[in-house]
C-alpha positions as CSV (number, residue, x, y, z in Angstrom):
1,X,18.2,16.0,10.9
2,X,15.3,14.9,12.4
3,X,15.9,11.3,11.3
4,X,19.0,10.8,13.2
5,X,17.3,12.2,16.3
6,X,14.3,9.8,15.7
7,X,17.2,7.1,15.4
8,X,18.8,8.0,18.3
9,X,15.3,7.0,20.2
10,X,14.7,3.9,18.6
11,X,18.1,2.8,19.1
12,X,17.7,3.9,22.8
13,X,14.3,2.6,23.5
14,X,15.7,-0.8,21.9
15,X,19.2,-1.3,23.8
16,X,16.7,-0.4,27.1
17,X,13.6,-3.4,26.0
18,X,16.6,-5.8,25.4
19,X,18.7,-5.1,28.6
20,X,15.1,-5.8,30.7
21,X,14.7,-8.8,28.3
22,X,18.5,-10.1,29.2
23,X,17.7,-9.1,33.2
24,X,14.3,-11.4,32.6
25,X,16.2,-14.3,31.3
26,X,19.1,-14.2,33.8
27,X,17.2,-14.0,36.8
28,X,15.0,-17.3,36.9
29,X,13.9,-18.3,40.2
30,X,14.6,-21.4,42.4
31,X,11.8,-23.8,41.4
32,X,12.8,-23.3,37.3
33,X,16.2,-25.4,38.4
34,X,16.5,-29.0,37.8
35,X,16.7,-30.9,40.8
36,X,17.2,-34.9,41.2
37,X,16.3,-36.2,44.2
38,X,18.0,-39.6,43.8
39,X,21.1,-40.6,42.4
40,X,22.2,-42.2,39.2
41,X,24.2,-45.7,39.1
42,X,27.0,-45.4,36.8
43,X,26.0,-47.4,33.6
44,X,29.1,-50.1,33.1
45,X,27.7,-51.1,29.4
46,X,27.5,-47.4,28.7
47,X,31.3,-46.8,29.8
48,X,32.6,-50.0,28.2
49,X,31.2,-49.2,25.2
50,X,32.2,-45.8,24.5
51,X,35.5,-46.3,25.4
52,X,35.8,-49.3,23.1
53,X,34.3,-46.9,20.0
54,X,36.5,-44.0,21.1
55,X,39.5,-46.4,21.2
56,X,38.5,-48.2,18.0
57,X,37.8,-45.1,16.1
58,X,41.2,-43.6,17.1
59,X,43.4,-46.7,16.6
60,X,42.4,-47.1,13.3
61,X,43.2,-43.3,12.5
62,X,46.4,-44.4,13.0
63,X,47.0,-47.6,12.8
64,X,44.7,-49.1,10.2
65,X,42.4,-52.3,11.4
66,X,44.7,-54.0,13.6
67,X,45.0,-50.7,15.3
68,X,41.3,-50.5,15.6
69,X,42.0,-53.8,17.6
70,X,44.4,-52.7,19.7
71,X,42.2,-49.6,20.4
72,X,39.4,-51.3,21.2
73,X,40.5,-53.2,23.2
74,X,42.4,-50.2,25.2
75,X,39.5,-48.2,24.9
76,X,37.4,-51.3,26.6
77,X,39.8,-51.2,29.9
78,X,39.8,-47.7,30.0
79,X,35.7,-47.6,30.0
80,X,36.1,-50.1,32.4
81,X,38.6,-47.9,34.7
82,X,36.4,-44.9,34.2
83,X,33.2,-47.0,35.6
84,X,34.8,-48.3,38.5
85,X,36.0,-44.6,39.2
86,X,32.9,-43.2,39.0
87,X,31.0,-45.8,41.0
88,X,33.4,-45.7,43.8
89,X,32.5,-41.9,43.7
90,X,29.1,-42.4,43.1
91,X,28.9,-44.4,46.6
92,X,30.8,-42.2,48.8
């Protein structure tokens, strides 16, 4: 009997020590944020290419190589759209 009331402490003292651990964690203050004083210029290579691997990998799921080629080359404008989208964004 006395082991289950022993229990009943240690499982009490141990929700309490990880509810002030959780209350630690949550509450972080300002200067621990990131913070960028300067923005970033949309990459066009970066765009460009991902769409063309995305579009290549996913055409040839489905359509073998000359899908790949046809997704690549889909996946090329759409990296392209995508950059232009985000730089006319970026600027405003």
């Amino acid at each position: 009997m006395t082991e289950n009331i022993a229990k009943k402490r240690y499982g009490k003292s141990i929700a309490i020590l990880m509810a002030m651990i959780l209350l630690f964690l949550t509450v972080a203050p300002p200067s621990l944020a990131q913070h960028r004083s300067y923005k970033r210029r949309p990459s066009k290579t970066k765009h460009i290419a991902v769409g063309t691997a995305v579009g290549a990998v996913g055409g040839a799921l489905l359509g073998g190589t000359k899908g790949a080629l046809i997704g690549a080359g889909a996946g090329a404008g759409t990296g392209y759209l995508v950059y232009k989208h985000k730089k006319r964004r970026a600027y405003r």
